[in-house]
C-alpha positions, 0 to 999 in steps of 0.5 A: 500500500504504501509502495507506489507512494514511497516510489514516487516521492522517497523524501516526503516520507510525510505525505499520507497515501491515497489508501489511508486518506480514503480509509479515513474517509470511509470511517467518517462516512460510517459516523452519521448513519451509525449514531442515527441508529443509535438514536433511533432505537433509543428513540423507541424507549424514550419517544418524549424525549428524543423524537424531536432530536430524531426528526432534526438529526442532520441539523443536530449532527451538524451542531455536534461535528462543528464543536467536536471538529472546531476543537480537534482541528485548534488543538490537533491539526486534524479532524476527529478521524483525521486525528485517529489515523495520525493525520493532520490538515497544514497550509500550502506555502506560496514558495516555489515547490509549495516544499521547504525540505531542507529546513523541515528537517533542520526546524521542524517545530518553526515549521509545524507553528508556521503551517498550523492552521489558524483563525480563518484557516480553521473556519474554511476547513470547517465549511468543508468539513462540516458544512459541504457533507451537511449540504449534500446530505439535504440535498441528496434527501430532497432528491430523494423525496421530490424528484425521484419518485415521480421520475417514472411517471410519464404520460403520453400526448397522443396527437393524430397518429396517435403517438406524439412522444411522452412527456413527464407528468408534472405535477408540482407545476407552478399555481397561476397566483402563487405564493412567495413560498411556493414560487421558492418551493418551484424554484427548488424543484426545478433546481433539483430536477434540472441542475442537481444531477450534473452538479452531482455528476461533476461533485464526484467526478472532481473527486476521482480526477483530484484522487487519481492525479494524487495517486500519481503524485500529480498534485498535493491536493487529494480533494478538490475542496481542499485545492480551494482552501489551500490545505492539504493531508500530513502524516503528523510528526515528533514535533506534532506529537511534542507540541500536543503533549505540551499542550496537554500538560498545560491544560492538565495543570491548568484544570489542576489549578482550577480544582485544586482551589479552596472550595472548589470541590466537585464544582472544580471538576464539572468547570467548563474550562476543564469538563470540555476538553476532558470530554471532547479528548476521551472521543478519542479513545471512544471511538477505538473502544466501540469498534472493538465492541462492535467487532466483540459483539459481531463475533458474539453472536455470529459464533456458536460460543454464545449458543453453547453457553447459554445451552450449558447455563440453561441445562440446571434451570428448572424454571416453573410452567408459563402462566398464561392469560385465560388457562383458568378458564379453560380449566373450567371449561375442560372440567366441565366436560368432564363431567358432562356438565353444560359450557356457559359463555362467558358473556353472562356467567362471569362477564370481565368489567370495564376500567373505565366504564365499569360495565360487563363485556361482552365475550365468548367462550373459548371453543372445545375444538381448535379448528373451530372460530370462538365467535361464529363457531364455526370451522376457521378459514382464514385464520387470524392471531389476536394481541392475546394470543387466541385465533379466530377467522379472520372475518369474525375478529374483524368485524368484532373488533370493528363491533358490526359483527351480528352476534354482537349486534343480536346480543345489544339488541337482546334478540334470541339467537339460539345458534349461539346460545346455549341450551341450558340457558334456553331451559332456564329462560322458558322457566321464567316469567314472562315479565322477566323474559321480557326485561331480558330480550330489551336492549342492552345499550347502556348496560353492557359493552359489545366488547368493540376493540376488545379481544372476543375472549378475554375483553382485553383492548386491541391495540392498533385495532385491527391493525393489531391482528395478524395473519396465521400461515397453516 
């Protein structure tokens, strides 16, 4: 890797390669994906607080990489990864060569003070460091969203022949009165669909002719961007390293003075002049230590080791049966087979009640035959899982859920639907009075729930609504 650059340039034993700068590239390019991830799957468990940070990450990462950035390239000469693989960003001399060898071996600490970056130089690296990567990223985002996906959409302009050619069909044409916003909002698109892709074009090809004609030692300059600000990649030296360990002693001592005054305490230790540095200098063993957990874990769980393990820890368990929701009903209901006794729905013996409405719910049993549906009884079709677990045809949970299913609606009305019910209860009901039979058949709005949303069974609320159920492949 490092042959062809050392053949081309055996003195500047300084000047990175090609396969580091783009190794280093390639890490800074893992970053923002990587802590939106991140911050997405923490976003699950704590909506409230990061939802809005989630929706505004490129704005928030771009805050973020501008402080870290800022600070590695005052106090390091490099970027944060620039920084990980010895790298550091120095200014090109306006001498003749853009080199002054002779005097680098003889000063290399004069020379280092004289090429660091300062003021202005720190800022037009951050544009490119920062600001360039979050343009593209939005840029690249709009494309995404506005023009891609009404690329394919193309409508014929049939003349007399018939065909007159095509034309895309656009719909973000400009209102006859528009606004000020939605003439900028044009203008935009417009941009986008007609501009951006060679300006993207000519983004990347720049790239490769500044990578190639770096390659061959053809310029200094591996980007095009840094040829504009004048900059160009080092390998950092001993007097890099010796102006980077004097610095940090003396912020050492500093931060030791800071603390170490009468009443200070904690307070001293949290001080800003102290706690920053601190904090943006431990990024640097961050990064390394999360690779090697991120490899650690890949290894983990892509070997057999873990699997062996846990099959070895789990061999002296004896872990108690699952107690699962509804298995003292069907206990109930199994005993009374049994012994031969009559099955009563669960909607009038012992009904589950509302939290909020404290009413009964209605509900069915669970049936005696898996292949039957617990609400029309009848064989399943199509069967579909509910958030508890039971299933049911797809059509009856459906419509039980949505509450338009004709048991539900024969059970509010208080009709007689002797499929559905039982006949021990029909022997009882012919047993009483006709007053109280009557009382009985009225409707039952007000007075029961119908168990809409809810679980045919159990009474439980479905989350999603039918959105919750799903689909059970035999």
């Amino acid at each position: 890797m490092e042959y062809l650059n050392a053949l081309q340039s055996p003195v500047d034993d300084r000047k990175p390669s090609l396969f580091e700068l783009l190794s280093e590239q390639q890490l800074a390019g893992l970053l923002p994906p990587t802590l939106r991830y991140l911050l997405a799957v923490a976003t699950h468990r704590y909506p409230r607080y990061l939802l809005r940070i989630l929706n505004n990450y490129d704005e928030v990462y771009g805050l973020l990489s501008l402080v870290v950035e800022k600070y590695y390239l005052q106090n390091f000469g490099g970027s944060f990864t620039e920084n990980f693989y010895a790298l550091k960003r120095e200014k090109v001399l306006n001498v003749r060569g853009g080199e002054v060898k002779r005097t680098q071996l003889a000063v290399p600490a004069e020379v280092r003070e004289r090429l660091k970056l300062k003021g202005t130089d720190i800022w037009k690296n951050l544009a490119v460091l920062v600001g360039i990567p979050y343009i593209k990223r939005k840029l690249d985002e709009s494309y995404d969203i506005h023009i891609a996906p009404s690329a394919g959409l193309l409508m014929g302009s049939g003349g007399l022949g018939g065909v007159e050619g095509r034309r895309y069909l656009d719909r973000d044409a400009l209102p006859p009165n528009a606004t000020f916003k939605q003439r900028i909002m044009w203008y935009y698109k417009w941009f986008l669909r007609n501009v951006y892709p060679s300006l993207n074009a000519a983004y990347y090809f720049s790239i490769l002719a500044f990578s190639l004609g770096y390659l061959f030692d053809g310029t200094k300059f591996s980007s095009p961007f840094l040829w504009m600000i004048s900059t160009r990649m080092r390998r950092m030296g001993a007097a890099d390293y010796q102006a980077i360990d004097a610095a940090r002693d003396a912020a050492d001592k500093a931060a030791t003075s800071v603390a170490g005054r009468p009443g200070q305490g904690l307070s001293g230790i949290f001080h800003p002049r102290t706690m920053y540095p601190r904090l943006l200098s431990s990024l640097r063993i961050l990064l390394p230590t999360s690779i090697f957990a991120l490899k650690f874990l890949e290894w983990w769980h892509a070997s057999d080791f873990s699997r062996q393990l846990s099959r070895k820890a789990a061999e002296g368990l004896e872990l108690p049966p699952p107690i699962v929701s509804g298995m003292e009903l069907a206990k109930k209901l199994d005993s009374y087979q049994q012994a031969g006794q009559p099955v009563r729905t669960a909607s009038k013996s012992n009904p589950p009640l509302s939290s909020t409405t404290f009413l009964p719910i209605l509900t069915v049993s669970p049936p005696t035959s898996s292949d039957l549906c617990p609400i029309c009884l009848h064989p399943i079709s199509t069967a579909a899982a509910c958030q508890t677990g039971y299933v049911f045809d797809y059509k009856c949970i459906f419509q039980w859920i949505e509450g338009t299913h004709e048991r539900q609606e024969a059970f509010m009305k208080g009709e007689k639907m002797s499929e559905w019910e039982d006949d021990d209860e029909d022997a009882e009901e012919e047993e009483k009075s006709q007053e109280d039979s009557k009382k009985e058949r009225k409707s039952r709005e007000g007075s029961w729930e119908s168990g809409k949303g809810r679980c045919a069974i159990t009474g439980r609320r479905v989350l999603g609504g039918t959105s919750g159920l799903r689909r059970v492949m035999v």
